[in-house]
C-alpha positions in Angstrom: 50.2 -10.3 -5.0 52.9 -12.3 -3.2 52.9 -16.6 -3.1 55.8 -17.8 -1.2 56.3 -21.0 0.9 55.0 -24.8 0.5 52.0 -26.8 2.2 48.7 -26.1 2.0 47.6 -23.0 0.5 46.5 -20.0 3.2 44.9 -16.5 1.5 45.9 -13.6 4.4 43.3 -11.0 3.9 44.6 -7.7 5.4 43.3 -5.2 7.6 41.7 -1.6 7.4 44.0 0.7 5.2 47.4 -2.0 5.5 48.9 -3.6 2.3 51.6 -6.1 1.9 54.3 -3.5 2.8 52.9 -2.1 5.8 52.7 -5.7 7.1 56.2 -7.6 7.2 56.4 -8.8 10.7 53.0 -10.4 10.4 53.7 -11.8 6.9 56.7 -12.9 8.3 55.2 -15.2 10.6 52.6 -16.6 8.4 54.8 -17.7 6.0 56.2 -20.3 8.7 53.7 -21.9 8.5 52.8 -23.4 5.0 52.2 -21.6 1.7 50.9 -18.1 2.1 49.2 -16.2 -0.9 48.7 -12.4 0.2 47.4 -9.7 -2.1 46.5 -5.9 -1.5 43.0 -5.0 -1.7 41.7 -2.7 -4.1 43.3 0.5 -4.1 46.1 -0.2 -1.4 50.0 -1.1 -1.7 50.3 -2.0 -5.4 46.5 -2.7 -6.7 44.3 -0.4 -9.0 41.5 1.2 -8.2 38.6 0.4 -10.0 35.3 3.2 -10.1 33.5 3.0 -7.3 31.4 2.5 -5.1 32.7 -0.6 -3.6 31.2 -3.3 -1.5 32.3 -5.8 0.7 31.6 -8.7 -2.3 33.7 -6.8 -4.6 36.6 -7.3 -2.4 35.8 -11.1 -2.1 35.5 -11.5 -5.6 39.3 -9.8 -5.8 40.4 -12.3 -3.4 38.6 -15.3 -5.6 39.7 -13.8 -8.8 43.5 -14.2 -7.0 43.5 -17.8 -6.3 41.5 -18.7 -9.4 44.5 -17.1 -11.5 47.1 -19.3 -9.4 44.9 -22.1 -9.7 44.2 -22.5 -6.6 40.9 -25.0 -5.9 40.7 -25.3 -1.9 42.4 -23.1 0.5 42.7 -21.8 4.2 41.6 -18.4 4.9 43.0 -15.9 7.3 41.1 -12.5 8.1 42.3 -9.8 10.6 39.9 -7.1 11.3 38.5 -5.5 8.0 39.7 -8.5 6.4 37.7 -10.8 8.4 34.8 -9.3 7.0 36.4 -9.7 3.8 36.9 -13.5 4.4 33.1 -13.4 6.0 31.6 -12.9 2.3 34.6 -15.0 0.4 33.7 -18.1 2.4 29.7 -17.4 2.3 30.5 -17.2 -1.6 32.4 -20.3 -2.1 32.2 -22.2 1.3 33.1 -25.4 -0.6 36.9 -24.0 -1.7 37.4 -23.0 1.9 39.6 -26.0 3.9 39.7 -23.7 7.0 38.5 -20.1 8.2 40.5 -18.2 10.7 38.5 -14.6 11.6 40.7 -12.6 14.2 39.5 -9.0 15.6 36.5 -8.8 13.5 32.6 -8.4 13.4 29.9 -10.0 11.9 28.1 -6.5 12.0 24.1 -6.5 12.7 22.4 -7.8 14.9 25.9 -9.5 15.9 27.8 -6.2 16.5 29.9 -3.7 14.1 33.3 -3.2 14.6 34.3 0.7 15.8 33.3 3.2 12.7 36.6 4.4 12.0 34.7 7.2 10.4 34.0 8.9 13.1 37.7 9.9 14.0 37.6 12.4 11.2 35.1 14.3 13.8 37.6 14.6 16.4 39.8 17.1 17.7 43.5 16.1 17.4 43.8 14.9 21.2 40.8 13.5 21.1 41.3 11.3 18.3 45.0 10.2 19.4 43.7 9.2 22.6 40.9 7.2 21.1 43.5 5.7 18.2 45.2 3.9 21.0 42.4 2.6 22.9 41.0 1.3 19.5 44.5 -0.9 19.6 44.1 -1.8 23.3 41.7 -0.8 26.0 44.5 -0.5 28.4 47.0 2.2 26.2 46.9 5.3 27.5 50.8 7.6 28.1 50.9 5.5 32.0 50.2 2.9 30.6 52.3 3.0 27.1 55.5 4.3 30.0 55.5 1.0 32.2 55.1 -1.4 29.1 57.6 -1.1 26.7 56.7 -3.9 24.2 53.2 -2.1 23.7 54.6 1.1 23.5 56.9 -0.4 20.8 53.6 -1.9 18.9 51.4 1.5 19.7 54.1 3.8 17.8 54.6 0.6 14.8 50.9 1.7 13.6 52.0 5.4 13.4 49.9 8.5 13.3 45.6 8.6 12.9 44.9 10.1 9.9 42.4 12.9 10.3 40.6 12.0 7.8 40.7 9.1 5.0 43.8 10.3 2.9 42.8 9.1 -0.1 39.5 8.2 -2.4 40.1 3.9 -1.7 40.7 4.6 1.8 37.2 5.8 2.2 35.8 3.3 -0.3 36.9 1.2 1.9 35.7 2.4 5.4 32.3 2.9 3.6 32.0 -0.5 2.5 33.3 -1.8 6.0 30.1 0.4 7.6 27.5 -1.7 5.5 29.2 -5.1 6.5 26.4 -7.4 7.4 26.7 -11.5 7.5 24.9 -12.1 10.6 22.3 -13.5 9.2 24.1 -15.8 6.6 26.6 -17.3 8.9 24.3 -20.5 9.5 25.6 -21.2 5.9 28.9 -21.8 7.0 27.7 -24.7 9.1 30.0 -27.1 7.1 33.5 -25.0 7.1 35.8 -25.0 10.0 35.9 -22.0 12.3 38.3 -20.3 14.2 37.3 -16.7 15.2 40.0 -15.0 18.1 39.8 -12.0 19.9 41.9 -9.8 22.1 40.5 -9.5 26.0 40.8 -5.4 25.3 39.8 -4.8 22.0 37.9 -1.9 21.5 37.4 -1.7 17.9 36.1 -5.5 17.9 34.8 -5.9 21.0 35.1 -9.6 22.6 31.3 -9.5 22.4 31.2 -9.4 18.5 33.9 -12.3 18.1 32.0 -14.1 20.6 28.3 -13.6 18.8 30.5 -14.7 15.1 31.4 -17.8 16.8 28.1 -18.5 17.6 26.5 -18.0 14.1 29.1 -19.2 12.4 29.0 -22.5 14.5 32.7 -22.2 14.9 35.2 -25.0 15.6 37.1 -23.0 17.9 37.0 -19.7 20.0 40.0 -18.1 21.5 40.0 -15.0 23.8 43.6 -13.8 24.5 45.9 -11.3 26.6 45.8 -8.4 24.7 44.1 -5.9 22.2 43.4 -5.5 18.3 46.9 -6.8 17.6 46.7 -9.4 20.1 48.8 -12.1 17.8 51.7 -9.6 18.9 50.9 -9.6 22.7 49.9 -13.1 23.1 52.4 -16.2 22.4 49.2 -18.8 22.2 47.8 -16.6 19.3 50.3 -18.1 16.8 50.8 -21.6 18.2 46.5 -21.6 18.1 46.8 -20.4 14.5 49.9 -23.5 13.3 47.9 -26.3 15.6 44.1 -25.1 13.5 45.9 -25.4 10.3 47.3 -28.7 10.7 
């Protein structure tokens, strides 16, 4: 777990398979912008691993059981991808401790849409997978593609290699409590928190579709849709000056 900065108090909640390590350029701009508490989830970075199997409240409750030990009472909450979903069930657990929700590339799953079962890639052949790996970052990427724009080439080989297969036991913990993430019908109880749910224009693993069918049920402040893909807070400028003006 990491606290740094002053202001109020934001909980980053990380995405599939990242920890605090894999995730300095994005931690780096965060913490412009107040205090920023960041842990690793279960079984990533630095965390333990308790005995499975895990759900999606399990990984809230870590998150709670984080700013409870800092003393922490109310707090913003920031959730890219898997940990949107995460932030989903932490703010439908304690919705009065949440100030403001941010939920960027993420599903509601059900009847609302899942995000891309990143399970599936284990099937693949090795092309076949690597082609789909970066279309799951941005519709667009393909080698043309990739060749006339360097800064997503540059962003494309930052995520590094698709596993074939989850390399270790938390890894698919976590992609198997990911495929049972459900909130779609319990967002109406999130009537009374502030919302802001972006997505990327191309994003292929949370299509613009889901994030727009979250904002709906979740009754959301604000809705963004912006130039790029999974990782659009890299490809888009507005993505970040969105983020600083919500959390005012």
């Amino acid at each position: 777990m990491q606290r740094s900065g002053r202001g109020e108090a934001s909980l980053f909640l990380n995405g599939t398979n990242s920890s605090i390590a894999t995730s300095g350029p994005l931690l780096h701009r965060l913490r412009s912008m107040g205090e920023l508490v960041v842990h690793d989830h279960r079984g990533m970075g630095e965390s333990s691993s308790p005995e499975g199997p895990w759900s999606m409240l399990d990984y809230a409750r870590d998150a709670l059981g984080v700013m409870d030990e800092l003393g922490i009472e109310r707090f913003n909450v920031l959730g890219i991808s898997f940990g949107g979903m995460v932030a989903q069930e932490l703010a439908l657990l304690v919705p009065e401790r949440i100030r403001r929700l941010v939920l960027w590339s993420t599903s509601a799953g059900g009847g609302a849409g899942s995000s891309f079962p990143l399970d599936t890639l284990a099937t693949m052949g090795d092309e076949e997978r690597d082609a789909m790996a970066l279309r799951l970052l941005d519709g667009r990427f393909d080698a043309a593609w990739l060749a006339e724009h360097p800064r997503d080439r540059r962003l494309a080989e930052s995520r590094g290699p698709v596993p074939a297969a989850s390399s270790t036991a938390a890894a698919a913990e976590q992609l198997e409590a990911r495929s049972r993430h459900d909130t779609a019908e319990r967002l109406h109880r999130l009537a009374d928190v502030a919302v802001f749910v972006g997505a990327g224009r191309y994003d292929v693993m949370a299509p613009p579709s889901n994030a727009q069918a979250l904002a709906l049920l979740a009754k959301a402040e604000r809705f963004e849709l912006y130039e790029g893909g999974h990782l659009f807070f890299f490809q888009d400028p507005r993505a970040f000056e969105d983020l600083a003006d919500f959390l005012r």
